[in-house]
Each structure stands twice: as structure tokens, then as C-alpha cells.
TORMI-923627 format. One record per residue (C-alpha): x, y, z; residue in one letter. Coordinates in Angstrom, 3 decimals, always signed. Last residue first. Example, Ala and Ser with C-alpha at 12.3 -4.5 7.8 and 13.67 -1.06 7.14 Angstrom:
% residues 2
+13.670 / -1.060 / +7.140 / S
+12.300 / -4.500 / +7.800 / A
//
This chain:
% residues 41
+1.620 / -3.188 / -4.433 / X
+2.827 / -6.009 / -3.263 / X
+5.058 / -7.763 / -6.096 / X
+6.060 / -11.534 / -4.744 / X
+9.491 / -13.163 / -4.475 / X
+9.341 / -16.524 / -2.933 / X
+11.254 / -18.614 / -0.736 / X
+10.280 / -21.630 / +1.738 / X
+12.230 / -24.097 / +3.965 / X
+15.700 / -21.579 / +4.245 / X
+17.628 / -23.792 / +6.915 / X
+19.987 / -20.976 / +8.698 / X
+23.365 / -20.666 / +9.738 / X
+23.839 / -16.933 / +8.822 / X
+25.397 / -17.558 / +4.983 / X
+22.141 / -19.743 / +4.552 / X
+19.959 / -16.212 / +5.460 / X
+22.267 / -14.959 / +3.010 / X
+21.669 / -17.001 / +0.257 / X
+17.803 / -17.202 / +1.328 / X
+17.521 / -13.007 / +1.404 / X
+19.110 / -12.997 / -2.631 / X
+17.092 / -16.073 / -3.538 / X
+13.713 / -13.837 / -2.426 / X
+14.118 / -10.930 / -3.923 / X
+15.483 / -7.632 / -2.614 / X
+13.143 / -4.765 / -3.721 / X
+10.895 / -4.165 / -6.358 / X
+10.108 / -7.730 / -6.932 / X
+10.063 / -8.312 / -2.857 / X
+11.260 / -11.345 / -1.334 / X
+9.714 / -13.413 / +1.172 / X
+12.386 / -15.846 / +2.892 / X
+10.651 / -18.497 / +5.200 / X
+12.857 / -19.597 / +8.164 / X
+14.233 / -22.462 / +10.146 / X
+16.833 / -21.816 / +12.449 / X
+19.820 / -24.113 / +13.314 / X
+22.462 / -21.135 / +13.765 / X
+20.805 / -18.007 / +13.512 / X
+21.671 / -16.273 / +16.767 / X
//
């Protein structure tokens, strides 16, 4: 479903960050192009 996908991981500071969702968005076949971890509030 993944394989050869690009995506943008946005991570949460209060949440899951960012590197966390690109490792396993990598793990699922993906290209990670962008990731951040932000603090919405």
C-alpha cells in the first residue's frame, strides 16, 4: 500500500514526533521527503 510513496511526517511534541512516524513510515516502503515535530496547542 506504501511501497514507493512519498510522504511528509508531522510529528507532535506532546505526542509521537516526527523521526519516530518517518522510521516507520520507511519500515512501510515509503520515501519520507519532509519531517518535523511541531507543538499545536
Amino acid at each position: 500500500m506504501f511501497d514507493g510513496k512519498k510522504v511528509i511526517a508531522l510529528g507532535e511534541r506532546d505526542g509521537i514526533p516526527g523521526p519516530v512516524l518517518a522510521e516507520c513510515l520507511q519500515a512501510a516502503g515509503t520515501e519520507v521527503v519532509y519531517q518535523t515535530t511541531a507543538c499545536f496547542v
